[in-house]
ModelCIF file with pLDDT and N, C-alpha, C, O atoms, coordinates in Angstrom:
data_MODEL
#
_entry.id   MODEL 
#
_entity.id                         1 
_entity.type                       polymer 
_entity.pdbx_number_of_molecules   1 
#
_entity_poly.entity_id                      1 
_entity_poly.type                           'polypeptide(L)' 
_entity_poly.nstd_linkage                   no 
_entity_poly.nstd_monomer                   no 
_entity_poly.pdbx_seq_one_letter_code       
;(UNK)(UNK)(UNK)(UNK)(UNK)(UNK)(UNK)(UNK)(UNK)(UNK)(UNK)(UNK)(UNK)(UNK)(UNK)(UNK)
(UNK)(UNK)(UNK)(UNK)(UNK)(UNK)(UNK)(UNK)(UNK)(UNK)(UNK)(UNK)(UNK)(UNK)(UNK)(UNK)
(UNK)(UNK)(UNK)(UNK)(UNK)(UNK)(UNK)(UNK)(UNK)(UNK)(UNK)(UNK)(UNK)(UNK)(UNK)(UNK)
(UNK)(UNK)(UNK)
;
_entity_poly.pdbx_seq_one_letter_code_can   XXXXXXXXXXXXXXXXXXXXXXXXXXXXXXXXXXXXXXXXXXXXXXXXXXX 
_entity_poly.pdbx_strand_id                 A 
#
loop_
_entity_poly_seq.entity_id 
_entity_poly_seq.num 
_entity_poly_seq.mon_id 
_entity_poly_seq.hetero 
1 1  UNK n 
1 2  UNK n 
1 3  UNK n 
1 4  UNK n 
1 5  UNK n 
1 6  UNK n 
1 7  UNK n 
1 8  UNK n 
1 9  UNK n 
1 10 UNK n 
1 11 UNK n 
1 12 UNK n 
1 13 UNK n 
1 14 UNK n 
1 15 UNK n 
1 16 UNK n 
1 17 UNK n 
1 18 UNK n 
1 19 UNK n 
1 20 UNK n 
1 21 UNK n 
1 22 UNK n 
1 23 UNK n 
1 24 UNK n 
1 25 UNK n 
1 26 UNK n 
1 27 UNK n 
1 28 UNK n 
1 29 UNK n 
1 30 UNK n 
1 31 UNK n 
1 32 UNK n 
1 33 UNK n 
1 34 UNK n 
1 35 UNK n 
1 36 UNK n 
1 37 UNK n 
1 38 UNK n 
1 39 UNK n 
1 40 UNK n 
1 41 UNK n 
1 42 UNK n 
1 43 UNK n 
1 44 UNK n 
1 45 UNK n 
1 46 UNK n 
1 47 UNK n 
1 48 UNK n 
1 49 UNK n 
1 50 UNK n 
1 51 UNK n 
#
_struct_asym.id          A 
_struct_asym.entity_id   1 
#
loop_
_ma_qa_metric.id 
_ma_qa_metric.mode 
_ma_qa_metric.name 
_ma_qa_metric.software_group_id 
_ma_qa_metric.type 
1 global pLDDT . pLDDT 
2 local  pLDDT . pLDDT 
#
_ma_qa_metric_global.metric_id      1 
_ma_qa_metric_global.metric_value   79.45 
_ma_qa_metric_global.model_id       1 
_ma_qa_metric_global.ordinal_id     1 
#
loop_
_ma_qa_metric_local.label_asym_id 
_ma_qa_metric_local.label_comp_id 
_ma_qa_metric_local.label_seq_id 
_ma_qa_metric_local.metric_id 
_ma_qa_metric_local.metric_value 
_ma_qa_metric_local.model_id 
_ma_qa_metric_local.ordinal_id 
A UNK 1  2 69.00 1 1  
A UNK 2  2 87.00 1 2  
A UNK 3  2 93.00 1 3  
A UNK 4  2 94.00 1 4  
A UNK 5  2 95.00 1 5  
A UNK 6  2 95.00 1 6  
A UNK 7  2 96.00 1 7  
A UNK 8  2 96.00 1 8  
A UNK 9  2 96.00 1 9  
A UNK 10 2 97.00 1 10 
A UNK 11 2 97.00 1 11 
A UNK 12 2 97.00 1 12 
A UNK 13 2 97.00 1 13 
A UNK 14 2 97.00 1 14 
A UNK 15 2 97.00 1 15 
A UNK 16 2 95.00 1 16 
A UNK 17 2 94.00 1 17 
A UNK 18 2 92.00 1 18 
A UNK 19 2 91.00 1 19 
A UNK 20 2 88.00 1 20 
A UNK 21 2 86.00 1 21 
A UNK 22 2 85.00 1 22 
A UNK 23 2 81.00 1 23 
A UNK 24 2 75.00 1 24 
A UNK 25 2 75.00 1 25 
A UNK 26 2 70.00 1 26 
A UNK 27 2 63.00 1 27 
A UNK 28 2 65.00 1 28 
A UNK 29 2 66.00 1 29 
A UNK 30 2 65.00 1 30 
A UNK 31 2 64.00 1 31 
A UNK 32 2 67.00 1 32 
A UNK 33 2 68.00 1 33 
A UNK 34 2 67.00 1 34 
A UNK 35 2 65.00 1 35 
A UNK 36 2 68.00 1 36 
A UNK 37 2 72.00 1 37 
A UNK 38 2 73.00 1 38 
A UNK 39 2 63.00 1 39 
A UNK 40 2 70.00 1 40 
A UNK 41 2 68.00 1 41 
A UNK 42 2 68.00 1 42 
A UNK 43 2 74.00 1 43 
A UNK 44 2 72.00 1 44 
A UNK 45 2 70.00 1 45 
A UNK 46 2 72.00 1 46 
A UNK 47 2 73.00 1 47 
A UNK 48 2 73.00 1 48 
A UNK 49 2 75.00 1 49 
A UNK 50 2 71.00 1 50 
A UNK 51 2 65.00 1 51 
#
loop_
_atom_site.group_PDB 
_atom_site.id 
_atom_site.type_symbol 
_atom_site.label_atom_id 
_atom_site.label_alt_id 
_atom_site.label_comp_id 
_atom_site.label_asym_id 
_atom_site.label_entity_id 
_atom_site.label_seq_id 
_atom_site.pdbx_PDB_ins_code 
_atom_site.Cartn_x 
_atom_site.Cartn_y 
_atom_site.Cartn_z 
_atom_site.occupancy 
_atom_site.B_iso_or_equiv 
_atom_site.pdbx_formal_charge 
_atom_site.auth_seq_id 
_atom_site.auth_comp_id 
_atom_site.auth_asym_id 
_atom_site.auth_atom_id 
_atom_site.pdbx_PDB_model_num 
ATOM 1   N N  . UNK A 1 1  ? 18.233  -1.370 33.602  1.00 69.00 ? 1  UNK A N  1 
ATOM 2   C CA . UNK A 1 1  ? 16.890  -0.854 33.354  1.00 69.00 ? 1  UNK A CA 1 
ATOM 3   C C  . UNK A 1 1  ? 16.863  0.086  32.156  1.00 69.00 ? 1  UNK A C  1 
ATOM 4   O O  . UNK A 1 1  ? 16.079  0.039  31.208  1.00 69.00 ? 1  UNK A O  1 
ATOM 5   N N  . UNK A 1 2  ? 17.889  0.978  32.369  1.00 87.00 ? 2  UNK A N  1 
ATOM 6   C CA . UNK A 1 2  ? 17.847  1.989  31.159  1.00 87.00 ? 2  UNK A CA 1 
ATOM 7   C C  . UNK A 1 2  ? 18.192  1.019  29.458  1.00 87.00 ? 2  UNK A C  1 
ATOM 8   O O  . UNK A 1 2  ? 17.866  1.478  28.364  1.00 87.00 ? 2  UNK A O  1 
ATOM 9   N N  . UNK A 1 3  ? 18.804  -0.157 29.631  1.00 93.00 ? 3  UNK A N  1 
ATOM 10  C CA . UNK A 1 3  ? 19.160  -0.664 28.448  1.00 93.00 ? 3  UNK A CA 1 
ATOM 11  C C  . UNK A 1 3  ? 17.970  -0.925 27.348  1.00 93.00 ? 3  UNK A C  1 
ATOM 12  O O  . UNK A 1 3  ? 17.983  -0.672 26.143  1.00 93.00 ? 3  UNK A O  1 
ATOM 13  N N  . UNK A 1 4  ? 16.683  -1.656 28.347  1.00 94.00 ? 4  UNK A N  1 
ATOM 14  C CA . UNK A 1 4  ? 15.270  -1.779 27.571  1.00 94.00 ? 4  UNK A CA 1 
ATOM 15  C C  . UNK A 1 4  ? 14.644  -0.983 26.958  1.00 94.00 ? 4  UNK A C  1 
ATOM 16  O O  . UNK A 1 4  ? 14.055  -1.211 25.901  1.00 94.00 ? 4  UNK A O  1 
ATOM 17  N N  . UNK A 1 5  ? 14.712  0.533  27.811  1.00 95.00 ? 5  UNK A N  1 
ATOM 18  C CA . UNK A 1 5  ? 14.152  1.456  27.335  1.00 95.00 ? 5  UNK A CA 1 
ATOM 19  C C  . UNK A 1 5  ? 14.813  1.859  25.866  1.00 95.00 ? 5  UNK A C  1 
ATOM 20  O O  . UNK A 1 5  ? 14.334  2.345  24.842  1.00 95.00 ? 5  UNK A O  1 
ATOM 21  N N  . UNK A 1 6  ? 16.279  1.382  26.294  1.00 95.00 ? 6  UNK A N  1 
ATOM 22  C CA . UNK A 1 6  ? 17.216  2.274  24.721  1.00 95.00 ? 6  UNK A CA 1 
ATOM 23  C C  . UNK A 1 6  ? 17.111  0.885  24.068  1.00 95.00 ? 6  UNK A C  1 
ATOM 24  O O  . UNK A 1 6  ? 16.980  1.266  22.904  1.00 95.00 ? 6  UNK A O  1 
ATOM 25  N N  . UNK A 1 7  ? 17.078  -0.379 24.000  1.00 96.00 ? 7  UNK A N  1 
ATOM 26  C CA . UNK A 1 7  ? 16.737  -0.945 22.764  1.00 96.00 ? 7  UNK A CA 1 
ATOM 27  C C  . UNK A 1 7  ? 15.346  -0.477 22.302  1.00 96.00 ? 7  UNK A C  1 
ATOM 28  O O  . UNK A 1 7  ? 15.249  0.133  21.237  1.00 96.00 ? 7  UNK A O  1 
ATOM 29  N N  . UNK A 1 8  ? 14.060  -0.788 23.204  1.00 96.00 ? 8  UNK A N  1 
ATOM 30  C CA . UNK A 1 8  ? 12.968  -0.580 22.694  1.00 96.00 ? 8  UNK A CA 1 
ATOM 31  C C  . UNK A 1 8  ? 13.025  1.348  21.644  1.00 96.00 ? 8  UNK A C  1 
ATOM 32  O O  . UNK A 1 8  ? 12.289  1.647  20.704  1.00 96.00 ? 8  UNK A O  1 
ATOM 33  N N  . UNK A 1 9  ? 13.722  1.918  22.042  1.00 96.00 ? 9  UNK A N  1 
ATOM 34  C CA . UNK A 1 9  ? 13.882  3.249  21.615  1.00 96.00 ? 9  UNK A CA 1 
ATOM 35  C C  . UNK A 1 9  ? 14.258  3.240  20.225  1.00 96.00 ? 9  UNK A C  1 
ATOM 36  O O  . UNK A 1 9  ? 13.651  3.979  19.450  1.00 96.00 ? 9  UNK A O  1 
ATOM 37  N N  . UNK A 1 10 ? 15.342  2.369  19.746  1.00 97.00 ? 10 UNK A N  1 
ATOM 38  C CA . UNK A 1 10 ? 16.215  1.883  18.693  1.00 97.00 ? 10 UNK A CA 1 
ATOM 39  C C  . UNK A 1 10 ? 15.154  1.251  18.190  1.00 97.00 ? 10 UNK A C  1 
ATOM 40  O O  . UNK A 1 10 ? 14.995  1.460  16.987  1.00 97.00 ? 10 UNK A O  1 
ATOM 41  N N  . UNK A 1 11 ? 14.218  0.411  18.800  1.00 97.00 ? 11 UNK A N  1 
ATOM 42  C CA . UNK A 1 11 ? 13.810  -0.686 17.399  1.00 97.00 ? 11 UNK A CA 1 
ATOM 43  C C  . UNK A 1 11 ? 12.789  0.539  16.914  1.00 97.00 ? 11 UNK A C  1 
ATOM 44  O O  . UNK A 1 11 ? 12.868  0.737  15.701  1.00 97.00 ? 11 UNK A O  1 
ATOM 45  N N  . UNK A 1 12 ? 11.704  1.530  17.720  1.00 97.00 ? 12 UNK A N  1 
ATOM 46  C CA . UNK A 1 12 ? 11.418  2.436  16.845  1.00 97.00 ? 12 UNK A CA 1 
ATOM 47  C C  . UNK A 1 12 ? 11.561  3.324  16.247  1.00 97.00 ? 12 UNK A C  1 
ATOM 48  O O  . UNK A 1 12 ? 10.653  3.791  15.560  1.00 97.00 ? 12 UNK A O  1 
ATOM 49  N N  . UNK A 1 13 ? 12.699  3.818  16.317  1.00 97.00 ? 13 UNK A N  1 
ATOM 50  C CA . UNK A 1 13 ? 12.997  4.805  15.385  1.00 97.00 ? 13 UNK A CA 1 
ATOM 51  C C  . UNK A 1 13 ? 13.622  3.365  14.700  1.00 97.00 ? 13 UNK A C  1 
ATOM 52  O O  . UNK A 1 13 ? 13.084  2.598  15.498  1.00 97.00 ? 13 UNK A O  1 
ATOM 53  N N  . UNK A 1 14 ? 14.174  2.708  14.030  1.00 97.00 ? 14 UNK A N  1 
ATOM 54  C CA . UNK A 1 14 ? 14.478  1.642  12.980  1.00 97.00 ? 14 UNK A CA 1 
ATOM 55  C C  . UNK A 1 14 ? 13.269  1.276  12.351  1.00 97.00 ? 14 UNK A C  1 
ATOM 56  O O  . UNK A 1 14 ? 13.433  1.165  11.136  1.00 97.00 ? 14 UNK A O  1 
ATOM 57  N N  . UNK A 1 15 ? 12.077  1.040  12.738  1.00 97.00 ? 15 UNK A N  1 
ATOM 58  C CA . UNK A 1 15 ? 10.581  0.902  12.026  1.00 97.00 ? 15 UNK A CA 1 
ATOM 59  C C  . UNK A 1 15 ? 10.300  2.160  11.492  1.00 97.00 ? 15 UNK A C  1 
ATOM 60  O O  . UNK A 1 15 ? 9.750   2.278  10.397  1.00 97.00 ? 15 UNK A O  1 
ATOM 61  N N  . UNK A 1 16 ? 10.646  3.144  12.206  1.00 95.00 ? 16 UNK A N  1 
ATOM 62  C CA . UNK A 1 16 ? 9.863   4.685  11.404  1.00 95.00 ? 16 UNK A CA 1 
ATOM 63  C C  . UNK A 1 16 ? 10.416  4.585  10.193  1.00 95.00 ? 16 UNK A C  1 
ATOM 64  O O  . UNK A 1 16 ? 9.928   4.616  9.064   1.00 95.00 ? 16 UNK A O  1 
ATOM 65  N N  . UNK A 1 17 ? 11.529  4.459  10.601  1.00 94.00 ? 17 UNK A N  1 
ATOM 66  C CA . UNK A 1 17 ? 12.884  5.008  9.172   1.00 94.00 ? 17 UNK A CA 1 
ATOM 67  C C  . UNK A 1 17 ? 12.632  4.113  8.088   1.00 94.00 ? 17 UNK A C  1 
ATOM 68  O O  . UNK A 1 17 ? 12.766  4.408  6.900   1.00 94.00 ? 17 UNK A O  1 
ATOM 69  N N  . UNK A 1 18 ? 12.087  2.483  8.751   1.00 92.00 ? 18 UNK A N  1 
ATOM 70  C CA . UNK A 1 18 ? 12.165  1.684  7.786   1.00 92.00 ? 18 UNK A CA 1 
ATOM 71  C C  . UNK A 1 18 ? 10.606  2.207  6.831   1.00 92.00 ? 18 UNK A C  1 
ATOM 72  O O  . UNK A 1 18 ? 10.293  1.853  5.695   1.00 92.00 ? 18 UNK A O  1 
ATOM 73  N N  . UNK A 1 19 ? 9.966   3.000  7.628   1.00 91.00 ? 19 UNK A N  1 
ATOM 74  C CA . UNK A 1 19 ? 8.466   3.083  6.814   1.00 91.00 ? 19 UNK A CA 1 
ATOM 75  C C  . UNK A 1 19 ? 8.840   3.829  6.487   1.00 91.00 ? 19 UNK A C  1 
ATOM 76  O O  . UNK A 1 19 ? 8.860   3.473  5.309   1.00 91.00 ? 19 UNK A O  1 
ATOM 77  N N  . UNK A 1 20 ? 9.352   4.997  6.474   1.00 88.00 ? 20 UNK A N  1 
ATOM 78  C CA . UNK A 1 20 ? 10.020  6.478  5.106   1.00 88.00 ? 20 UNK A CA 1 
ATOM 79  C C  . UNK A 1 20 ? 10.206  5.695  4.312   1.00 88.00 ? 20 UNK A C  1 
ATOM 80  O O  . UNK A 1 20 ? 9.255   5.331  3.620   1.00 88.00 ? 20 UNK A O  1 
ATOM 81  N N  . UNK A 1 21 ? 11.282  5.239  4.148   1.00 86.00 ? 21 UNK A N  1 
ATOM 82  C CA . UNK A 1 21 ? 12.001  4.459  2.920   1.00 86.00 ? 21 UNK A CA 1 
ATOM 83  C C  . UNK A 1 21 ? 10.920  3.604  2.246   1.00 86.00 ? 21 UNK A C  1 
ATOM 84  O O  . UNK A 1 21 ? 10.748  3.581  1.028   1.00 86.00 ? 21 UNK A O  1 
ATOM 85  N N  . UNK A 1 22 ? 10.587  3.277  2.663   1.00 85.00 ? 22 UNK A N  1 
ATOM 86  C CA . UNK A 1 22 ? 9.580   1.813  1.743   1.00 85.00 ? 22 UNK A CA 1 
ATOM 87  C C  . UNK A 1 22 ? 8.725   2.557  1.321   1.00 85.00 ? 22 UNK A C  1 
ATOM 88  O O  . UNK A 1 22 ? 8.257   2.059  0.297   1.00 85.00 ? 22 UNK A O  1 
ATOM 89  N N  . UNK A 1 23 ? 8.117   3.785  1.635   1.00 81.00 ? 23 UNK A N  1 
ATOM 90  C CA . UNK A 1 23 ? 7.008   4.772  1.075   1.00 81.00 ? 23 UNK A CA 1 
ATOM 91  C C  . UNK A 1 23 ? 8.150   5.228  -0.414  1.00 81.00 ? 23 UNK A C  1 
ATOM 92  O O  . UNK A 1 23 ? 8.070   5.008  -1.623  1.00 81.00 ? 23 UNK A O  1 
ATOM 93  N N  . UNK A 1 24 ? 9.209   5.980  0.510   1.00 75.00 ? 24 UNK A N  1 
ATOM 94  C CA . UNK A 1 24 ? 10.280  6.618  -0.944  1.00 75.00 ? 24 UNK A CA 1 
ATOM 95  C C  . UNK A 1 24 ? 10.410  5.500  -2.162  1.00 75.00 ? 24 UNK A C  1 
ATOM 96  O O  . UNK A 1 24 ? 10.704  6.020  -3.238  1.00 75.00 ? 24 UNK A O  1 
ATOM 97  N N  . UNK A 1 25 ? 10.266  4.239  -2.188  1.00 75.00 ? 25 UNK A N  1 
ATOM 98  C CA . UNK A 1 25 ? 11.329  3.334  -2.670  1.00 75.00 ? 25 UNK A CA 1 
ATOM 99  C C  . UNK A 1 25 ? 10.149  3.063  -3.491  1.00 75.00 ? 25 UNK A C  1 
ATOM 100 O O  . UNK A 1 25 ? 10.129  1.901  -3.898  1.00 75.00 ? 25 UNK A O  1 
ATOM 101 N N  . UNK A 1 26 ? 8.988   3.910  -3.920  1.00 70.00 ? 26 UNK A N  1 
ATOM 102 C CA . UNK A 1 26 ? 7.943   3.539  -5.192  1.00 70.00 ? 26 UNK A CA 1 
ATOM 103 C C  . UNK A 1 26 ? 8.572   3.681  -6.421  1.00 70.00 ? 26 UNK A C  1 
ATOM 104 O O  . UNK A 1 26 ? 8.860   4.842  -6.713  1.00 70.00 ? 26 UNK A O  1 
ATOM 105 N N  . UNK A 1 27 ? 8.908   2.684  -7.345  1.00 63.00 ? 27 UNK A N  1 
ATOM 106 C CA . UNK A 1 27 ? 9.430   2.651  -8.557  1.00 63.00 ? 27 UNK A CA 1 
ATOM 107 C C  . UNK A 1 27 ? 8.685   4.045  -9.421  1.00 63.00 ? 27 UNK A C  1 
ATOM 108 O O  . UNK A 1 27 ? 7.487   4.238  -9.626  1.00 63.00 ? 27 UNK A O  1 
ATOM 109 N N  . UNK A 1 28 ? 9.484   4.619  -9.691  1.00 65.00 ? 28 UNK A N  1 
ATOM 110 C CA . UNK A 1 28 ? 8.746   6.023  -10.703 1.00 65.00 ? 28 UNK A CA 1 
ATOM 111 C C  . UNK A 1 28 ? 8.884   5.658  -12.271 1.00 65.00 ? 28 UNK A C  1 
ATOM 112 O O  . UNK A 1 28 ? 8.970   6.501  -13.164 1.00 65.00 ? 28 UNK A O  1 
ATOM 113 N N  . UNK A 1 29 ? 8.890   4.435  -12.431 1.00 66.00 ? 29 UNK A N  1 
ATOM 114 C CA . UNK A 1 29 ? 8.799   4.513  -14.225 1.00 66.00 ? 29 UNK A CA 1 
ATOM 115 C C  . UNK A 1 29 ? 7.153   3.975  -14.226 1.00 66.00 ? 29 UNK A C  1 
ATOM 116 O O  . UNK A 1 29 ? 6.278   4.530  -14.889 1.00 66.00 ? 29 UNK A O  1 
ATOM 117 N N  . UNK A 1 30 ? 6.935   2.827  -13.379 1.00 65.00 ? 30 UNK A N  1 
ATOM 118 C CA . UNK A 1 30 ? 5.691   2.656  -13.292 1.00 65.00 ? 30 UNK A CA 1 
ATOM 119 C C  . UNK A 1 30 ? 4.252   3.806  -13.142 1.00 65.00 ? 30 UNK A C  1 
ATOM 120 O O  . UNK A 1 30 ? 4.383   4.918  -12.630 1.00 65.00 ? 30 UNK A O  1 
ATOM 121 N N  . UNK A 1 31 ? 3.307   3.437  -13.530 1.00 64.00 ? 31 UNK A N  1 
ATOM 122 C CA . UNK A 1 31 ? 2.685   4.297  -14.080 1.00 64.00 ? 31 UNK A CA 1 
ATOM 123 C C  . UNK A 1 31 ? 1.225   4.303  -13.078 1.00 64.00 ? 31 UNK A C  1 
ATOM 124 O O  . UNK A 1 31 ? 0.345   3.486  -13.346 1.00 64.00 ? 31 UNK A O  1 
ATOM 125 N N  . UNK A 1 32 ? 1.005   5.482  -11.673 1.00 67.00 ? 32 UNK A N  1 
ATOM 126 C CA . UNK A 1 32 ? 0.441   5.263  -10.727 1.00 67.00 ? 32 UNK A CA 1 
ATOM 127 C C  . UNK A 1 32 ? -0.717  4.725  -10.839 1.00 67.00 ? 32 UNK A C  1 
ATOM 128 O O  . UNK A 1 32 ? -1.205  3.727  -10.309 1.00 67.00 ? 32 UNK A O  1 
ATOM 129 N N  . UNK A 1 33 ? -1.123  5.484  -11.586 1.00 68.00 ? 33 UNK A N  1 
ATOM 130 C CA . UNK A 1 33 ? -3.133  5.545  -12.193 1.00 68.00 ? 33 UNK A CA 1 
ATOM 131 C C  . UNK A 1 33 ? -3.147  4.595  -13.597 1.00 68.00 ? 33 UNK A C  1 
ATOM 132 O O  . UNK A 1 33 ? -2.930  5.126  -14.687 1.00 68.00 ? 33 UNK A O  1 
ATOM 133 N N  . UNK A 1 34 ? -3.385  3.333  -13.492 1.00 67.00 ? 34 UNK A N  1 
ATOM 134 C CA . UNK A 1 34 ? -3.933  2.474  -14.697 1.00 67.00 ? 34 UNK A CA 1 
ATOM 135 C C  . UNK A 1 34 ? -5.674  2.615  -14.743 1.00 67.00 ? 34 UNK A C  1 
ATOM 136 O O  . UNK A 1 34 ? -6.545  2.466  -13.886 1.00 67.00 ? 34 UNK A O  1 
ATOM 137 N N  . UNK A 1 35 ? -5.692  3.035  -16.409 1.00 65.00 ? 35 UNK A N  1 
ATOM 138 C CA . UNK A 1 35 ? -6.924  2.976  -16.630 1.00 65.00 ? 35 UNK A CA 1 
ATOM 139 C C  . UNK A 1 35 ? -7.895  1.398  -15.951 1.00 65.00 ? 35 UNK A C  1 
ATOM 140 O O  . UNK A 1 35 ? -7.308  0.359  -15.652 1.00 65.00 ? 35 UNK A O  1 
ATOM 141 N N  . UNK A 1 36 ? -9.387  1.583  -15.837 1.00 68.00 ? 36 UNK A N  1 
ATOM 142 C CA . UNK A 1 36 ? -10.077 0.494  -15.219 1.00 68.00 ? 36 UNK A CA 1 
ATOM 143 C C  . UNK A 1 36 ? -10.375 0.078  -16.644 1.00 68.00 ? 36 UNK A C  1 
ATOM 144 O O  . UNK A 1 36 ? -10.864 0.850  -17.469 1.00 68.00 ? 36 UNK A O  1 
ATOM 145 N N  . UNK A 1 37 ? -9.972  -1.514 -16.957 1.00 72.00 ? 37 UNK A N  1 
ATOM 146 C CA . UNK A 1 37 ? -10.429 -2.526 -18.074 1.00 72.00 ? 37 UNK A CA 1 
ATOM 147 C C  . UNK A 1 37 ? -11.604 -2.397 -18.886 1.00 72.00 ? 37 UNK A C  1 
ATOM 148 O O  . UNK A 1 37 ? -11.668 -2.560 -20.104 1.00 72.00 ? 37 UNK A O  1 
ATOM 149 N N  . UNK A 1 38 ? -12.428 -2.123 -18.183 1.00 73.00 ? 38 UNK A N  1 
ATOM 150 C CA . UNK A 1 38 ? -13.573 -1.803 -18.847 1.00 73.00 ? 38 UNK A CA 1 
ATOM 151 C C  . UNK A 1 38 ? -14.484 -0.519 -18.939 1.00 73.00 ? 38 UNK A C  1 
ATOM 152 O O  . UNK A 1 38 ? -15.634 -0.320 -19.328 1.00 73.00 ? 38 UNK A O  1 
ATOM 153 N N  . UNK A 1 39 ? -13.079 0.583  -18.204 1.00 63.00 ? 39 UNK A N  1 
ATOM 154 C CA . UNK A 1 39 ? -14.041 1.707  -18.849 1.00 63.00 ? 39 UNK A CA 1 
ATOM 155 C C  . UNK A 1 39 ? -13.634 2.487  -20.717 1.00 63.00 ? 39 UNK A C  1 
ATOM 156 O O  . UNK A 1 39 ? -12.699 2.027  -21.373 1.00 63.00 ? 39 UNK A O  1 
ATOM 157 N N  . UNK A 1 40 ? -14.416 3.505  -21.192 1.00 70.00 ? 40 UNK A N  1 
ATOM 158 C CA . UNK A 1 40 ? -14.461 3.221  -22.050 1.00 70.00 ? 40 UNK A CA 1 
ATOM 159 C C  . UNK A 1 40 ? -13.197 4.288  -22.676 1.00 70.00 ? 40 UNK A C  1 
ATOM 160 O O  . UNK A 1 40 ? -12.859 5.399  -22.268 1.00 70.00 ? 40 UNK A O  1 
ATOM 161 N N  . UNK A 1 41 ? -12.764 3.617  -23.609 1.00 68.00 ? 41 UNK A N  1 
ATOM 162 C CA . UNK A 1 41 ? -11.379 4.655  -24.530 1.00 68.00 ? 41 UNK A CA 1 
ATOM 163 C C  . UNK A 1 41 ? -11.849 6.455  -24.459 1.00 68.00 ? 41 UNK A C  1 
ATOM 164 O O  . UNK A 1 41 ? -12.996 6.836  -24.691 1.00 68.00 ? 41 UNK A O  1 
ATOM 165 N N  . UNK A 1 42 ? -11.103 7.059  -24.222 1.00 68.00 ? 42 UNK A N  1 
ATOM 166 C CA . UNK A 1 42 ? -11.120 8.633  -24.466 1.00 68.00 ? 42 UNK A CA 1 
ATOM 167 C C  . UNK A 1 42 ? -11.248 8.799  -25.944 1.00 68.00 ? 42 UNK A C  1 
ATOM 168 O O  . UNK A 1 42 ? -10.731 8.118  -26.830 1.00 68.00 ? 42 UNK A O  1 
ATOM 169 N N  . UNK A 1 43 ? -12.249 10.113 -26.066 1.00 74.00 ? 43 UNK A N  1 
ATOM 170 C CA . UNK A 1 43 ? -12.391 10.086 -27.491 1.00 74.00 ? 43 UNK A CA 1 
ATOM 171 C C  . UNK A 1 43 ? -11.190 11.491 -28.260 1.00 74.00 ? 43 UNK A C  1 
ATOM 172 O O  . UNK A 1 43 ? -10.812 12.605 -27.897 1.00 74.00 ? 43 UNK A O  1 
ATOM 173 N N  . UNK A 1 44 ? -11.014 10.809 -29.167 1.00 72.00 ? 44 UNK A N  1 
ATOM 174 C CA . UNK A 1 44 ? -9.579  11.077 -29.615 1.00 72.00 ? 44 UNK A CA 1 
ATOM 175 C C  . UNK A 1 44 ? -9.709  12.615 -30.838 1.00 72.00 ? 44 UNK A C  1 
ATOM 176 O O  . UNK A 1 44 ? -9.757  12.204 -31.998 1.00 72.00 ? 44 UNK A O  1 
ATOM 177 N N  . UNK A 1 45 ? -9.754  13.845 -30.764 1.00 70.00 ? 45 UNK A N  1 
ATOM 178 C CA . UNK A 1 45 ? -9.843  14.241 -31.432 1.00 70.00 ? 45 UNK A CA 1 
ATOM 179 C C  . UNK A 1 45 ? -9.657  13.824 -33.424 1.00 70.00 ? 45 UNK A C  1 
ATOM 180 O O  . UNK A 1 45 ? -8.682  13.319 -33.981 1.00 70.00 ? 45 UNK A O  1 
ATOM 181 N N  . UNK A 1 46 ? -10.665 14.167 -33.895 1.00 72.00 ? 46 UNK A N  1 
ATOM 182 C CA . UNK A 1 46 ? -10.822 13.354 -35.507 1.00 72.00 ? 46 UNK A CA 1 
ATOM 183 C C  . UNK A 1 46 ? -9.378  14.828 -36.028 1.00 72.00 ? 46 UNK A C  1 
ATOM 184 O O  . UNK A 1 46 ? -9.212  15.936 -35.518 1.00 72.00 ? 46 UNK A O  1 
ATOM 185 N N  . UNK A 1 47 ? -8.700  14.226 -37.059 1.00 73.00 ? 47 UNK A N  1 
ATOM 186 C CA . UNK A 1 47 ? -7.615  15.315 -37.612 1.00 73.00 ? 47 UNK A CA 1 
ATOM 187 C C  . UNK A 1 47 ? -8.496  15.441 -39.283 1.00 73.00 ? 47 UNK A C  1 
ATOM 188 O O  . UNK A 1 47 ? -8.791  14.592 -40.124 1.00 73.00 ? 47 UNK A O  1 
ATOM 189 N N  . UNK A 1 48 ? -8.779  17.536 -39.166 1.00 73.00 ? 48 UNK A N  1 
ATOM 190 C CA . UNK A 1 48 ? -9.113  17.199 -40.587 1.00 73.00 ? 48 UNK A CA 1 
ATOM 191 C C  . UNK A 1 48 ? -8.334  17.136 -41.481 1.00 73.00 ? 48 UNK A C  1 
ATOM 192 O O  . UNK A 1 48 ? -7.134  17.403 -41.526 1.00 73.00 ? 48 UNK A O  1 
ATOM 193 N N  . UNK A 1 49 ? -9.323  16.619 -42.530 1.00 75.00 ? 49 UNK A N  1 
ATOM 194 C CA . UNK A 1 49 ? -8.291  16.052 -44.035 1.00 75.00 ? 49 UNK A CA 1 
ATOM 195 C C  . UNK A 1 49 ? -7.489  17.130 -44.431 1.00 75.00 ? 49 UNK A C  1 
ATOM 196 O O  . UNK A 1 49 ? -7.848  18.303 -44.331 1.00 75.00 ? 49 UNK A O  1 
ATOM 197 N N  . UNK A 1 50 ? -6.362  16.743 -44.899 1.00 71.00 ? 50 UNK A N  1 
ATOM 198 C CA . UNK A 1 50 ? -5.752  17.333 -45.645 1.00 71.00 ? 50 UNK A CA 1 
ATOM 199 C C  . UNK A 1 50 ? -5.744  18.129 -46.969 1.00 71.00 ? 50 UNK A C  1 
ATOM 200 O O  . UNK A 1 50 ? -5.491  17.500 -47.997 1.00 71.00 ? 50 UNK A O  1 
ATOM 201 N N  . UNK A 1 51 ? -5.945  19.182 -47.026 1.00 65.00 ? 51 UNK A N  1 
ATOM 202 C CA . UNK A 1 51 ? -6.948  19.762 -49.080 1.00 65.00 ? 51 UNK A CA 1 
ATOM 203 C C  . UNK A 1 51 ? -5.435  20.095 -49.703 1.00 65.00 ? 51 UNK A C  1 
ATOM 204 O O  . UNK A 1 51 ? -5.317  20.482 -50.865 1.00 65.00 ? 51 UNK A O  1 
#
């Protein structure tokens, strides 16, 4: 009787752990926030001329 309880015990803590990790395991070179396609370019400060 006690064996069900300790597999069923094991498979969740093995799902928790497996959901930490898969949250941790977000590639960090990728870049979270992509601009939306069609909104419009940021306006870019003008550099004055050079005298």
């Amino acid at each position: 009787m006690a064996v069900r309880s300790l597999i069923v015990g094991t498979l969740f803590v093995a799902a928790f752990v497996a959901l930490i990790l898969s949250i941790a395991w977000i590639d960090k070179t990728q870049p979270i926030h992509q601009p939306a396609p069609l909104a419009p370019a940021p306006e870019r400060p003008i550099p004055a001329p050079a005298e």
